[in-house]
N, C-alpha and C positions, 0 to 999 in steps of 0.2 A: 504494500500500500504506500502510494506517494504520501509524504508527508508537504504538504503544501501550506504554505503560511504568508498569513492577509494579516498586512497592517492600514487602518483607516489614517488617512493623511488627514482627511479633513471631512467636514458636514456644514454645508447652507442651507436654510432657506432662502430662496431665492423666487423672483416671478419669470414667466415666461407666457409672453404673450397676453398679458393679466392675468394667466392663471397661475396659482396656488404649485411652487416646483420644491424639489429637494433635492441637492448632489450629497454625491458622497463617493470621496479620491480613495481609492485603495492602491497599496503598491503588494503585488500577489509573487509570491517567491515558489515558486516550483520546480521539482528537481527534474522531470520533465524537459523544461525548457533551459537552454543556454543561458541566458540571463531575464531579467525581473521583470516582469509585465505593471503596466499599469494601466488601473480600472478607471474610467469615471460611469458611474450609475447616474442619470438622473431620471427622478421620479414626476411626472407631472398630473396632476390633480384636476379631474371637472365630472361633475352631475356625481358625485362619490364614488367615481373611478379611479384607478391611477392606471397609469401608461409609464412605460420607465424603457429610456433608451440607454446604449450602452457603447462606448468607446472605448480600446481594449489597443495598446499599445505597446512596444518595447520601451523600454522607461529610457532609454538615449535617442529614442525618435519622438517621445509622447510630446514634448513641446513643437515639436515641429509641425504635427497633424493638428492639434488642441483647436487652432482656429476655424481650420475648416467644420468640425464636431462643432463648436459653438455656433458659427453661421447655420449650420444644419437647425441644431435648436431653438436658433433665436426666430425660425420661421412656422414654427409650429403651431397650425390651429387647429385644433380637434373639433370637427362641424358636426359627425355624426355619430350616434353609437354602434360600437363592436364590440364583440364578446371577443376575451383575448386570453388562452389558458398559459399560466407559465408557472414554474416551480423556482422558488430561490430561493437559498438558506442565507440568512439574517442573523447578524450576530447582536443586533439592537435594534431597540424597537423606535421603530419611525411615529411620527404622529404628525400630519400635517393640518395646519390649522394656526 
C-alpha cells in the first residue's frame, strides 16, 4: 500500500461569480510519483449544491498553469441543474456559508 501524504497549504473562502466558493491548496506526496503534486480543490456553492473543480499539478510547474485554472474559474456560471455523483475523502469539514 502507497503510503501517500497530503498537507493542506491553505483554505479560503472566496466568491466566484457571486456565488458562495471554497479553495483549499494541498501539496500530495506520493511515492508513486517522481516528485510532489499539487492540488487546488475549489468548491462552489448554488441552490445547496456544490460543484468542486480540480487542478492537479507538479509543484515546479503548478505556478506556471495556476492562471490559466483561475481564468477557467473566474468564468463560471452554473445556469442549470445536474445531478453530479462523486466520492472524496475529506480530512475536515467544510461548511460554507
Amino acid at each position: 500500500m502507497n503510503d501517500i501524504k497530503v498537507i493542506i497549504n491553505s483554505e479560503n473562502r472566496t466568491q466566484i461569480n457571486g456565488l458562495k466558493a471554497y479553495e483549499i491548496l494541498m501539496t500530495v506526496n506520493d511515492p508513486e510519483y517522481d516528485v510532489p503534486q499539487k492540488v487546488l480543490c475549489v468548491f462552489v456553492e448554488k441552490d445547496q449544491k456544490v460543484y468542486m473543480l480540480q487542478f492537479i499539478a507538479d509543484s515546479g510547474s503548478f505556478n506556471e498553469y495556476l492562471p490559466i485554472f483561475n481564468n477557467v474559474t473566474s468564468t463560471i456560471n452554473v445556469t442549470s441543474t445536474i445531478n453530479v455523483t462523486s466520492t472524496i475523502n475529506v480530512t475536515s469539514t467544510i461548511k460554507l456559508g
